[in-house]
NUKE-918842 format. One record per residue: x, y, z of N, C-alpha, C, CB in turn. Coordinates in pm, whole numbers, plus 50000, padded with zeros to 5 digits. Glycine has a CB too. Layout:
N
XYZXYZXYZXYZ
...
% end
This chain:
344
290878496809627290078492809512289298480109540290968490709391
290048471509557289188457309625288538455709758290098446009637
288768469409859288168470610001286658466609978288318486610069
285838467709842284598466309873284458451309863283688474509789
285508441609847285298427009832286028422209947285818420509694
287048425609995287858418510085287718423510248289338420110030
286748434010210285978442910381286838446010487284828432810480
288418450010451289108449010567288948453910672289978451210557
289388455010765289418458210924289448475710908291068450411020
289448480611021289308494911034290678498311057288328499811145
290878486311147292388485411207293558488311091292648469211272
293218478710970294108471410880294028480310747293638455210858
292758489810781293208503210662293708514310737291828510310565
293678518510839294378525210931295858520910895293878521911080
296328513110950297528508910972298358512510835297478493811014
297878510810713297848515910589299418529510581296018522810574
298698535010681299458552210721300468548510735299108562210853
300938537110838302228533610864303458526310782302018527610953
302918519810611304208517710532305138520910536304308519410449
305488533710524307188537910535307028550510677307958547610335
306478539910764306748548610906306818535811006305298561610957
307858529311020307868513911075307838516011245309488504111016
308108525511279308448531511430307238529411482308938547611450
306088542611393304918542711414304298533711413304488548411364
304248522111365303438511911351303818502911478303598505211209
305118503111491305578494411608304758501711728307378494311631
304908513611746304348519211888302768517011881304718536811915
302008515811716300938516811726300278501911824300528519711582
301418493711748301028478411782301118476511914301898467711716
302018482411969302678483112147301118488812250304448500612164
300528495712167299158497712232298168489012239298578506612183
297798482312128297208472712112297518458112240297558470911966
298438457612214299638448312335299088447712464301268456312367
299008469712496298918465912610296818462512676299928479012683
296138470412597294608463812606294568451212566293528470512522
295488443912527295128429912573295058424112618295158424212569
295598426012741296468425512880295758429112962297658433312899
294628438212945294338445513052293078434313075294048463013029
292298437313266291358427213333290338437313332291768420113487
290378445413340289508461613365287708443813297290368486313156
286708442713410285528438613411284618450513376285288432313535
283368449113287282978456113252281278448513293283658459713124
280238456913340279308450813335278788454413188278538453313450
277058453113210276378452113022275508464913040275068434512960
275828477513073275098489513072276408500713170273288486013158
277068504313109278158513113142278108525313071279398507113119
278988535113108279218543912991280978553313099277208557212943
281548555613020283228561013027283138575512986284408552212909
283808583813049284578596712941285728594412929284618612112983
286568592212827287598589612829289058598512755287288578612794
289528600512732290728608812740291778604612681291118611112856
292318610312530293728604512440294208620812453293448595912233
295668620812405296508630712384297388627212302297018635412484
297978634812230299168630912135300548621112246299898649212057
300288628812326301598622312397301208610312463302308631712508
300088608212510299488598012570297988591612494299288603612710
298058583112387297468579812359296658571912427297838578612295
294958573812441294398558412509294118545812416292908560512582
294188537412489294618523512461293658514312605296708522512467
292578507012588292158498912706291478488012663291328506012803
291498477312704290598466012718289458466012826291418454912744
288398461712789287748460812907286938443412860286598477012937
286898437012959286148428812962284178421412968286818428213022
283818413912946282148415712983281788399912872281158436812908
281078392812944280518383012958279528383412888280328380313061
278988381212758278468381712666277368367812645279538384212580
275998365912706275268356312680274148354112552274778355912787
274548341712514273548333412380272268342512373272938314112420
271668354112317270738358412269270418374412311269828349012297
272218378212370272018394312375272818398412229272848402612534
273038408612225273608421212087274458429212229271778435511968
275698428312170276948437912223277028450012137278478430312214
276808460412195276508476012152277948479112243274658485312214
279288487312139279378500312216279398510512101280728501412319
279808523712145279618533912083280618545112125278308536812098
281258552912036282308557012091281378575212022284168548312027
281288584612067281348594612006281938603411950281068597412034
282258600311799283688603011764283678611811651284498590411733
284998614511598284598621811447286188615311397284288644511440
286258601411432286858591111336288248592011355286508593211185
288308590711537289738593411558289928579711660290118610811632
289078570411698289408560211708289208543311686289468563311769
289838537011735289308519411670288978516711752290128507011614
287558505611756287028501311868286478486611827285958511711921
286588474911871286688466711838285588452511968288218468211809
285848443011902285028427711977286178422711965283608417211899
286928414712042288178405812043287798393912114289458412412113
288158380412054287958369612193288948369912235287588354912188
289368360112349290468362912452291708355712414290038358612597
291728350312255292988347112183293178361112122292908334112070
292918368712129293188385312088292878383511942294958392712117
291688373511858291228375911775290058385211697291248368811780
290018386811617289308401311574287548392311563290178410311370
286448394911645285298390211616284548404211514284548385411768
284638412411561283888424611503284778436411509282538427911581
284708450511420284818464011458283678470111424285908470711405
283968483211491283188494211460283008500611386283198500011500
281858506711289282358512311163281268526211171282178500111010
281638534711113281448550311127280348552211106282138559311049
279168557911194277778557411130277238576511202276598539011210
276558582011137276798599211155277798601311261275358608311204
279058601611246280178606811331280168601411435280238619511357
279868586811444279998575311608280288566511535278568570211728
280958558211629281818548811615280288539711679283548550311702
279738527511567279208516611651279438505611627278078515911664
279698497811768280258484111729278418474111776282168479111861
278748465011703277068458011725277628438211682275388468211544
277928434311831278208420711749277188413311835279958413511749
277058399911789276298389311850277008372211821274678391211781
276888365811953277318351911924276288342011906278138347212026
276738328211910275778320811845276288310812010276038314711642
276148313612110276978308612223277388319112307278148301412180
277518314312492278168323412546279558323212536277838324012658
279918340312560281378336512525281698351612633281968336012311
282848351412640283608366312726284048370612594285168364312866
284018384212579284358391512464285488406512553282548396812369
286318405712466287498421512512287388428012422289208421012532
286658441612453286228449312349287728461912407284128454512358
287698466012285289398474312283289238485012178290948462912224
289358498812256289488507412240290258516212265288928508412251
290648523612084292208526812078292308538412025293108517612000
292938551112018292818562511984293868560811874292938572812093
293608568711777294298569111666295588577911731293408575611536
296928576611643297948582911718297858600911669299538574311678
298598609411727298488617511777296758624011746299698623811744
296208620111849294908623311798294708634811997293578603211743
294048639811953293538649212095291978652012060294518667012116
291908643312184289998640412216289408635412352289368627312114
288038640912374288018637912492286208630512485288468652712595
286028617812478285008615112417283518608912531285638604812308
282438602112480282098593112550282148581812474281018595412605
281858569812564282198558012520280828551612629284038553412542
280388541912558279278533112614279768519012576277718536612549
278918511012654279218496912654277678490112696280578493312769
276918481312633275708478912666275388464812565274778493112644
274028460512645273798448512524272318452312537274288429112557
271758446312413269898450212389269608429512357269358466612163
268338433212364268038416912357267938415312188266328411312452
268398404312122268428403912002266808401311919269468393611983
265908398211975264568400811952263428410012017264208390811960
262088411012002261228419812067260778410012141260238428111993
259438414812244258988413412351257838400412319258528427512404
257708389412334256478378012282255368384612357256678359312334
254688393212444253448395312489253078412012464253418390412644
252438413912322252518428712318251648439412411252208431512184
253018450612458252718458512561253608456512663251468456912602
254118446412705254428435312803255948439112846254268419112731
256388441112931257878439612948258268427413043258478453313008
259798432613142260078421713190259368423213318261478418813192
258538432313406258128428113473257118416413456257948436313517
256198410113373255368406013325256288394113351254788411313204
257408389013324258508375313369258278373513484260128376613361
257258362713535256998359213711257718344013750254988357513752
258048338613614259408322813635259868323813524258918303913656
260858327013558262198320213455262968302413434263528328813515
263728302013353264408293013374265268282013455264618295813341
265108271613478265558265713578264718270313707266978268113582
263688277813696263118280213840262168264013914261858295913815
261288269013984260628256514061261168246913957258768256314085
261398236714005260838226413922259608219213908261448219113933
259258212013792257798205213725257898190813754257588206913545
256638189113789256128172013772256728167513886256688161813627
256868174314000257118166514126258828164714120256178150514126
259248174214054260668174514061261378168513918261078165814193
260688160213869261148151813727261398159813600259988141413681
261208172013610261718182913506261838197113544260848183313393
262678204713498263148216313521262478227813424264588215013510
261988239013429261458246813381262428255413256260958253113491
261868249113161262808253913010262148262412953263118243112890
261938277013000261098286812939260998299813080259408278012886
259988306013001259768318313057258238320813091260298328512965
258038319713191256378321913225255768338613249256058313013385
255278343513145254818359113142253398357013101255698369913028
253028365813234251608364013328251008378013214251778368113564
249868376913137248928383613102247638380413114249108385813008
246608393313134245228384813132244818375312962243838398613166
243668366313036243308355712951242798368612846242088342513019
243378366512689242958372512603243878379812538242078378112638
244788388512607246088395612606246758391312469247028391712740
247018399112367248018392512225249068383812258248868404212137
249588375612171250918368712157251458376612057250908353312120
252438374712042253228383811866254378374411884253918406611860
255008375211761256108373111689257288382811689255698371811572
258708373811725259258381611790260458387611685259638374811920
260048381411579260858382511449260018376611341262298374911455
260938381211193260678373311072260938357211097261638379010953
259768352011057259658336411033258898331511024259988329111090
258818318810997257128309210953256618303411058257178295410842
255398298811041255078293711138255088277111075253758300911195
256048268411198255848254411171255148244611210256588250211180
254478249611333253808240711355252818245211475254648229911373
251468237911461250278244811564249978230511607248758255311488
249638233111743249478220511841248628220011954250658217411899
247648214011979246828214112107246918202312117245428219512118
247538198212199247958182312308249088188112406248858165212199
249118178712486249868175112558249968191112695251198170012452
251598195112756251598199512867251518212212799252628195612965
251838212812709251878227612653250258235112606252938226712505
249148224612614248038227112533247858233512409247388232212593
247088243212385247328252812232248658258412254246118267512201
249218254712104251138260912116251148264112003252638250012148
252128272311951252618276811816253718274011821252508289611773
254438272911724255988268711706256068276311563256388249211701
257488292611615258018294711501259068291811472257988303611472
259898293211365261238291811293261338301311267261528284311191
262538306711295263088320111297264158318911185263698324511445
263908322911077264598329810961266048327810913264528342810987
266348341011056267848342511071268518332611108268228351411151
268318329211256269578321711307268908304611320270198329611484
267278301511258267138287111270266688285311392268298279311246
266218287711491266038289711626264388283311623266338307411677
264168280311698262478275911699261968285311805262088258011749
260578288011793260318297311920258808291311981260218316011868
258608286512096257378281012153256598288912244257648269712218
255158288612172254168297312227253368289212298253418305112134
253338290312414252278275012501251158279812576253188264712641
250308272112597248968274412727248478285012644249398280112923
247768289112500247698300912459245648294112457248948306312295
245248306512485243748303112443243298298112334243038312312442
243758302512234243638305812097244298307212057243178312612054
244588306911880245718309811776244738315211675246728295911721
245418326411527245118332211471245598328711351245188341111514
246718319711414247378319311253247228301211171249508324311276
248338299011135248278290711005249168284710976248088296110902
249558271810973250928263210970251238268410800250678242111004
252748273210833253228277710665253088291410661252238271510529
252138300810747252258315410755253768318910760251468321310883
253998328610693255228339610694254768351510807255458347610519
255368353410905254838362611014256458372911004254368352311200
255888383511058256918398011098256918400511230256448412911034
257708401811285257888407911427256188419011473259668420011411
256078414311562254848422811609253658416811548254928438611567
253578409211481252008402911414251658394711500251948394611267
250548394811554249518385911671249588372211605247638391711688
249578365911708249658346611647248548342611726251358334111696
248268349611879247468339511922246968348612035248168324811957
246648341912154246018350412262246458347112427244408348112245
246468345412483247368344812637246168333312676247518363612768
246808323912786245648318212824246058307412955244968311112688
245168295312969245948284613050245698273212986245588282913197
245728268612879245658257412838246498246612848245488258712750
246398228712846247338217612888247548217813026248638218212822
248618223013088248788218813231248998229913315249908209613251
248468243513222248368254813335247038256713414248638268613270
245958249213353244768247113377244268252913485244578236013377
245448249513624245058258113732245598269113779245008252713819
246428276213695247288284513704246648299813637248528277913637
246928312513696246638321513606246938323413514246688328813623
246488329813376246658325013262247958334813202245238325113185
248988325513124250018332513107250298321612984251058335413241
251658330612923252418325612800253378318912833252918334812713
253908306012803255018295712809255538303212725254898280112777
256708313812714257818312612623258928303712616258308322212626
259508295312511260628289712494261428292012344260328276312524
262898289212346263438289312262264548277112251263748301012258
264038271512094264978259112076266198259812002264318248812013
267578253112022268598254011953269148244911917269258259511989
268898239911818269238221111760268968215911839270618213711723
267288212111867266688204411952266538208912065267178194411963
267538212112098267408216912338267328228012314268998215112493
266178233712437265798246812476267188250612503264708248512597
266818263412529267988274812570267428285212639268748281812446
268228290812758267658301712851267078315412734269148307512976
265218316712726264898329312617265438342812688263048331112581
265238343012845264998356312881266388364912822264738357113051
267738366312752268518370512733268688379712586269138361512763
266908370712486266798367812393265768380212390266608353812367
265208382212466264098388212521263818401912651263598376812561
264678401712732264648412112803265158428312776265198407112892
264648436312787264518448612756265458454012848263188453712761
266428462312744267308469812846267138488712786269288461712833
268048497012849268078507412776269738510812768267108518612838
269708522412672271098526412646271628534112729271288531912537
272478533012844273338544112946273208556812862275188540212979
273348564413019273578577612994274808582913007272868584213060
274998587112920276978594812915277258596013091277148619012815
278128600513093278578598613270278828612713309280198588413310
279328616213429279408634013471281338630313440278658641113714
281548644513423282818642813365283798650113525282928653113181
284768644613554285538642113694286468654913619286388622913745
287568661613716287988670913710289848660013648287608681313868
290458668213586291188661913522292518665613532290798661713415
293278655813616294198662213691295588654213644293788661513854
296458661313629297678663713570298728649813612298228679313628
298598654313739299638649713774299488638313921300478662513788
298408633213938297528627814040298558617414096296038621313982
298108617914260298578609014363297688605614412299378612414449
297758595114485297058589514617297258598214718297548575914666
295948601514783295758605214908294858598715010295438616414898
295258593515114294558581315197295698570615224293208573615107
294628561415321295648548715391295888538315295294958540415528
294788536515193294688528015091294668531514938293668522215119
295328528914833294418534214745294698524714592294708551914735
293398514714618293388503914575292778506614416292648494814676
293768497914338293278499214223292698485314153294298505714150
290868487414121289998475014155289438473513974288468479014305
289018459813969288668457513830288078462213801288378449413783
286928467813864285578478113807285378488013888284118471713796
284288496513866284178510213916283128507414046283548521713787
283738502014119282878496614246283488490614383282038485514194
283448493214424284318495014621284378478514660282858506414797
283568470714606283328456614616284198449314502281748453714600
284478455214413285388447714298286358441214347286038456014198
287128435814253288448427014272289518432814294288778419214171
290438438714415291958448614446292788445014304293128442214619
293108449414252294128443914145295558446614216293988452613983
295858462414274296728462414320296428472714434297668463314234
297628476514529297278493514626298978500114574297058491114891
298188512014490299098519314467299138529414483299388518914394
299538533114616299858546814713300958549514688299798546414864
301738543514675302938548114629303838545314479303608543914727
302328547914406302768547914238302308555914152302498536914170
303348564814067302218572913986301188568713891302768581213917
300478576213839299158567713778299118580513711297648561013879
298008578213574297668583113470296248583013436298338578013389
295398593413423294138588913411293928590313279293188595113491
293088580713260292648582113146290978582513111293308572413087
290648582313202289188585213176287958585513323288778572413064
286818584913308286568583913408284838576313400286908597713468
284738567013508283338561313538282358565813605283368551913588
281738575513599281018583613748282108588313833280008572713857
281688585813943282748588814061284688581914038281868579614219
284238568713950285488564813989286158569013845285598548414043
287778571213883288528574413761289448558413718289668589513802
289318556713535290218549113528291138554813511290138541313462
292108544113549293958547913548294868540013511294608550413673
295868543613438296958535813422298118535713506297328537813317
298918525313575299738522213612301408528313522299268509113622
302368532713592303748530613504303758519513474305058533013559
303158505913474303798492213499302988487813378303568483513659
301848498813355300898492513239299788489813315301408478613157
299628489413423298088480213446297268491313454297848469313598
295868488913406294388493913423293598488413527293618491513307
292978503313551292058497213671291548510913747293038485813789
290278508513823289628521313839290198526013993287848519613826
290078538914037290458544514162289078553714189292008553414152
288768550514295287678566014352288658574814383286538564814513
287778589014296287898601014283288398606314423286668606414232
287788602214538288418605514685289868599114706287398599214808
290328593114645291718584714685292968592314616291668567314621
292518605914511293528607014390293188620014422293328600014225
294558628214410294648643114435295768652114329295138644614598
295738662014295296778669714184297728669614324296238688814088
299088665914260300328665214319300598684914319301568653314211
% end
């Protein structure tokens, strides 16, 4: 009755089921336990098939490094048989996922970098065999319309300026002289400026999060100190004005955060959404076959050994492309290539 005021967890109306089933709740929690635990590294464009059973429920943590001005997307394809969650690494609840046409999407964002353990948990006796993605999109659009990231020819911290006496706090995207500027969101415009290194500049305020956004070296401007602008509305025109003078003509992007810039390109770079993965043959009762058969933080021959368990049974539970994740008897997660693991 009060869920529409007090917004509980997905987790925490779930759990609901378990009042006078205390067992169940204990084993439910014992899962939770163990994806918290788990190191399983995740990069920011993945995608899993993954694998629950009544008898073997999945249960995993995966890890991933979450920077100041991306959006954490995953997505489970579901029909509402599991919890999928944002955790920081005190195993606190930042976000869940909530049911949108029969997928599970989780969509969080920080105000700071942070490592986030996103944990995904199959409801108990549930039998499913799903995909699961993991990805981040940039939390605004593109400042040069048409423009992607190839058009980024210096980033942040690159050369340094003025003979070494300053470091490059922005994003230099090369268009011809004339080329639109736009707005990369809802916000006003605060301030228009022709002086100094920046020459013609715009300065917006961004709405949402308070953020300032700097348009520099622009030929021209279109707009109007006090304009209300929308994402995609032209402000100005590409150019070299102030101290690009001898430079081909391009856009200074920057972004301010209580005063000090902050790296934009994170804010700004264009990614796309993975493609579901090929699904690995699914084997019962799997061993190691080989001299080695190392079980590594990610789905990649270069990762971190977590352990070599040739002589341990393992459990799959899902799979990354070529490599399968697996569980340990001992509890641990972690991926194996498909060549290392054979039906006993």
């Amino acid at each position: 009755m009060f869920d529409f005021i007090l917004k509980p967890s997905q987790r925490t109306i779930y759990e609901r089921n378990f009042k006078d089933n205390p067992e169940k709740l204990r084993r439910w929690n014992n899962l939770l336990s163990i994806a918290l635990k788990d190191n399983v590294v995740t990069n920011k464009h993945t995608a899993e098939r993954v694998i629950s059973s009544s008898q073997k429920p999945f249960t995993a943590g995966y890890l991933i490094n979450l920077q100041l001005g991306e959006v954490l997307m995953s997505t489970v394809d579901s029909q509402d048989s599991w919890i999928l969650e944002a955790r920081d690494l005190d195993g606190d609840l930042l976000q869940d996922a909530r049911l949108q046409n029969d997928s599970l999407i989780l969509n969080y964002k920080s105000d700071k970098n942070i490592k986030v353990r996103i944990i995904l948990q199959a409801k108990l006796e549930t039998e499913s065999t799903t995909d699961f993605k993991i990805y981040t999109l940039p939390q605004y659009n593109f400042p040069v319309a048409g423009k992607g990231n190839t058009a980024i020819q210096s980033f942040w911290g690159g050369a340094s300026r003025g003979g070494g006496s300053r470091s490059h706090e922005g994003n230099d995207i090369f268009a011809l002289k004339g080329h639109p500027v736009v707005a990369i969101t809802y916000g006003t415009i605060s301030s228009i400026r022709n002086r100094g290194l920046g020459g013609k500049q715009v300065w917006i305020k961004d709405y949402d999060n308070g953020y300032l956004h700097y348009y520099a070296h622009l030929n021209d401007w279109i707009v109007n100190e006090g304009d209300m602008v929308w994402s995609g509305d032209t402000l100005g025109y590409v150019g070299n004005t102030g101290n690009a003078k001898n430079t081909p003509p391009h856009l200074h992007f920057g972004i301010y955060k209580n005063g000090s810039a902050v790296d934009p390109k994170p804010f700004i770079w264009k990614t796309q959404v993975p493609e579901n993965t090929i699904s690995l043959p699914q084997l019962i009762n799997p061993r190691a076959n080989g001299f080695a058969a190392n079980l590594r933080t990610e789905p990649s021959s270069t990762s971190v050994i977590l352990q070599d368990v040739k002589t341990e049974p393992v459990t799959i539970i899902g799979n990354n492309g070529n490599w399968y994740h697996v569980r340990t008897s001992t509890g641990l997660s972690g991926y194996m290539h498909q060549s290392v693991l054979v039906e006993q």
